[in-house]
C-alpha positions as CSV (number, residue, x, y, z in Angstrom):
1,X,-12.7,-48.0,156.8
2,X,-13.2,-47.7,160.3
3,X,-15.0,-44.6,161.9
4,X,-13.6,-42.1,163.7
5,X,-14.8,-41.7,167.8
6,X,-13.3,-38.6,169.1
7,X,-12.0,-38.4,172.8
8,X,-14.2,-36.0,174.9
9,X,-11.3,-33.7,176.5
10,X,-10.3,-33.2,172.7
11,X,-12.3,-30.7,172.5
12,X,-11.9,-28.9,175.8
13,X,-8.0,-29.1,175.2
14,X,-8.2,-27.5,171.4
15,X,-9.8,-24.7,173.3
16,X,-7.4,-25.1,175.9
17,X,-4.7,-24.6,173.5
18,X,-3.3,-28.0,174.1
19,X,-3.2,-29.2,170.6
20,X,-1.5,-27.3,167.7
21,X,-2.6,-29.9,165.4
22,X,-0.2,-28.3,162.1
23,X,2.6,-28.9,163.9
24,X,2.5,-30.8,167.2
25,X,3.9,-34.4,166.5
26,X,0.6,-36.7,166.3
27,X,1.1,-40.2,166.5
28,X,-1.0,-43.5,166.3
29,X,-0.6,-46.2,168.8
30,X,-2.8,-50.2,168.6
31,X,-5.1,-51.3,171.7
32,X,-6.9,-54.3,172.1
33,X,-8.3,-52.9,175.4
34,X,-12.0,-50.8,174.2
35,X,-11.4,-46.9,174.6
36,X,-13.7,-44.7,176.7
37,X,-14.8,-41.0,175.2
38,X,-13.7,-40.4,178.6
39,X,-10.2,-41.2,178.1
40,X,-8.0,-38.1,178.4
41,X,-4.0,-38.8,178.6
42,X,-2.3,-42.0,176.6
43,X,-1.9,-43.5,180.2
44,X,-5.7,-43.9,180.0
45,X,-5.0,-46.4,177.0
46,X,-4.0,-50.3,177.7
47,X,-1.2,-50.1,174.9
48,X,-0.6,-53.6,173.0
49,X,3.4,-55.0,174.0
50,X,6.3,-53.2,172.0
51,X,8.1,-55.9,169.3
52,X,8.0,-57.4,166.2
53,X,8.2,-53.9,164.3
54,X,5.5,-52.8,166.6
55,X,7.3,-49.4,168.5
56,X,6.0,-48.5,172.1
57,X,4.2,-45.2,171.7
58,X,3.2,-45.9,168.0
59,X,3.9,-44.6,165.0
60,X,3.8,-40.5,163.5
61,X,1.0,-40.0,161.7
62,X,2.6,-37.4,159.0
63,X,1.0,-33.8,158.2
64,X,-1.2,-33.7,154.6
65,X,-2.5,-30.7,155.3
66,X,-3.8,-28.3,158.3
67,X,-6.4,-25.7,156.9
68,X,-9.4,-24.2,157.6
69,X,-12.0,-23.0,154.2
70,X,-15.1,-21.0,154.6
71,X,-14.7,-21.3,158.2
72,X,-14.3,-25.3,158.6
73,X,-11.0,-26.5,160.3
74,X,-9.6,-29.7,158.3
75,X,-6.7,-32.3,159.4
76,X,-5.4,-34.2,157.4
77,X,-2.8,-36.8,157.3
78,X,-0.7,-39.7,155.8
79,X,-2.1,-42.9,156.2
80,X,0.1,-45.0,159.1
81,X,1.5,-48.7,158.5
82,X,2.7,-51.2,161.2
83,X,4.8,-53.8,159.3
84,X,5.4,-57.4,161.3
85,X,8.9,-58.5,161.7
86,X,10.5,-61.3,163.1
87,X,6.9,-62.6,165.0
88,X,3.2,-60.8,164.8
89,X,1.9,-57.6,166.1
90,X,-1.2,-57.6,168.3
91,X,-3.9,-58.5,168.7
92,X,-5.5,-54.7,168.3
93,X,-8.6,-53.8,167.5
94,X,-8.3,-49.9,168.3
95,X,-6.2,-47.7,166.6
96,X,-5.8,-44.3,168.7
97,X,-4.1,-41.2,167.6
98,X,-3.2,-38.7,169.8
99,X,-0.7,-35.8,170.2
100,X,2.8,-36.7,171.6
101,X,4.0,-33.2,171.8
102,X,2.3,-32.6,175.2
103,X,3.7,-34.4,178.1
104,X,0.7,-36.0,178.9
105,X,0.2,-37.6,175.3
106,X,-3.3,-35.6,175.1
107,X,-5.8,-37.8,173.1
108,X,-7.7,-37.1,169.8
109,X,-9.7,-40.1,169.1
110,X,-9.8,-43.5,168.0
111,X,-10.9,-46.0,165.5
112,X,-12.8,-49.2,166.2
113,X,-12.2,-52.3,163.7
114,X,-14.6,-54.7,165.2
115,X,-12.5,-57.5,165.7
116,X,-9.5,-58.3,167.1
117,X,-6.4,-58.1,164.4
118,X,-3.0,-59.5,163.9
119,X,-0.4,-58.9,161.6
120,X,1.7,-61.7,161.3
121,X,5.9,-61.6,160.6
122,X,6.1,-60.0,156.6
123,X,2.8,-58.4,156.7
124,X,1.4,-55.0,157.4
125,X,-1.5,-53.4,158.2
126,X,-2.2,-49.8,157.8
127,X,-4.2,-47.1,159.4
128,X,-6.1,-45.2,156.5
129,X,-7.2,-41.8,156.9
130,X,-9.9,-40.6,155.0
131,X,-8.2,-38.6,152.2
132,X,-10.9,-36.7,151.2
133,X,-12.8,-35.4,154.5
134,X,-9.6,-35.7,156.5
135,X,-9.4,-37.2,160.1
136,X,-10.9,-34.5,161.5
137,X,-13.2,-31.4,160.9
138,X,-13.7,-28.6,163.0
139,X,-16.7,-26.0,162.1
């Protein structure tokens, strides 16, 4: 599994009150341009071409759970798949999710996988979030 980088302004917009991350529609879009922990707004990401079951903007990355225990903030959520249709997806080699609710597409972070990937026509590829620990915590 691929680590998680967050996006520094994530954490100037959760205090900001940008992000209501139980409810706000968060969503998962493919790169294969590197990310910056600069990055802010999706227009700061070089998204890969819409087709082939690939969806401009990404795909919803569904609510597990949103809940904080003995004062540690958890997110998690359903893992994300990009099936291949009629030609490939990519190449990507970032995944980022960030929160489509906000005009602006605020950012939340990204994962690296190293190397360049394609999903070719029939196959899929999924995004898996870490069940356990969640995507994010917050203490």
């Amino acid at each position: 599994m691929a680590a998680f980088n967050k996006f520094n302004q994530f954490v100037a917009d959760v205090a900001n009150k940008v992000h209501n991350l139980g409810s706000d529609t968060l969503k998962v879009m493919l790169s294969n341009t590197a990310p910056a922990a600069t990055n802010a707004i999706k227009t700061d990401i070089t998204e890969i071409a819409a087709g082939n079951g690939y969806t401009a903007g990404g795909a919803q990355a569904t609510l597990v759970s949103s809940a904080q225990s003995s004062g540690t903030y958890t997110l998690k959520l359903n893992n994300v798949t990009f099936t291949a249709s009629a030609g490939s997806i990519g190449p990507f080699r970032y995944c980022v999710l960030y929160n489509a609710t906000p005009a602006n597409g605020n950012l939340i972070g990204w994962y690296d996988y190293g190397t360049a990937l394609t999903v070719t026509s029939s196959n899929s590829f999924q995004v898996q979030f870490d069940a356990v620990n969640g995507v994010l915590q917050l203490a």
